[in-house]
N, C-alpha and C positions, 0 to 999 in steps of 0.2 A: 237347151234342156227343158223337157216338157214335165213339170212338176203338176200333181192331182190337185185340187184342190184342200186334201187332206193335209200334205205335206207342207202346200204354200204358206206364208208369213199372213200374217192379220199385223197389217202395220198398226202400230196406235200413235198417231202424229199429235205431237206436244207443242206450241209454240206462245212465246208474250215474248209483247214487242219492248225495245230499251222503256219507254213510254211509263209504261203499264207494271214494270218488274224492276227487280236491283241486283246485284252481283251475284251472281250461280246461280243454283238451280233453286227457284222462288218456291216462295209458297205454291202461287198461283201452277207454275209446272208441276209440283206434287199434288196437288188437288186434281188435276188433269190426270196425273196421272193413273190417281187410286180410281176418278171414272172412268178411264178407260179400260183399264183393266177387270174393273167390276163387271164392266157392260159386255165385254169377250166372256169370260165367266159366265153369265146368263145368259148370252145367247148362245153359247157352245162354239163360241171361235177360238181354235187353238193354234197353238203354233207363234205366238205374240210374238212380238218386236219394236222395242219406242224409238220412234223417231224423236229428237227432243231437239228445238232452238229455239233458246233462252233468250232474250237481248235482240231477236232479231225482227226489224220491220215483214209485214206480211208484203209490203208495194213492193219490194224486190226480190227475184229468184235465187237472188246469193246468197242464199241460207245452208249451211255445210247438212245439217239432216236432210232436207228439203230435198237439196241435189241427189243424196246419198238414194232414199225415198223414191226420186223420178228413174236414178239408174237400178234397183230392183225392181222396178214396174216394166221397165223396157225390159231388163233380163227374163221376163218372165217370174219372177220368184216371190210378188207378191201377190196374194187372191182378195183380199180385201182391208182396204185402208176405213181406218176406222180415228172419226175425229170429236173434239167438243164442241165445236167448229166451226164449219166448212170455209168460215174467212182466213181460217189459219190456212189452207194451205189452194188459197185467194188463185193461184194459178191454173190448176184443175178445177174444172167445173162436174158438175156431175156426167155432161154428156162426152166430158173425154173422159173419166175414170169408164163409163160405160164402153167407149168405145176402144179400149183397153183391155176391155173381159173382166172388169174390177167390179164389184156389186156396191154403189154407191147408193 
């Protein structure tokens, strides 16, 4: 399915690691979260959706958002991933989200 860019998702990826946070969703994830949403808001990115792992190291892919994230980029369904970041989601670099059609 060939969604416009209108229609596609603006992921907003949330992530702290066990290290960094404590049980559910941290301060730290909510502070993420209000910038990222703030920053879709100003720039006229609609269509939001938070990726959010709480607890979860960046050195490994087995992140349940992360994964979730990598299979709506392969479906087609997201047009730009949107982070606080870019170590949170350490696996994509900019030149694969580019090579993806994702505006990194």
């Amino acid at each position: 399915m060939n969604q416009s860019n209108q229609t596609k998702i603006t992921a907003l990826y949330c992530r702290l690691s066990q290290d960094d946070g404590s049980d559910g969703d941290s301060n730290s994830i909510q502070n993420q979260k209000k910038i990222l949403e703030q920053y879709a808001i100003d720039h006229g990115f609609l269509n939001t959706q938070f990726y959010v792992d709480d607890g979860y190291s960046g050195a490994t892919f087995d992140r349940p958002d992360f994964q979730r994230l990598l299979a709506d980029i392969e479906e087609g369904k997201v047009g730009t991933v949107i982070t606080k970041d870019y170590c949170a989601i350490i696996g994509l670099n900019q030149k694969d989200l580019e090579n993806q059609g994702i505006l990194a």
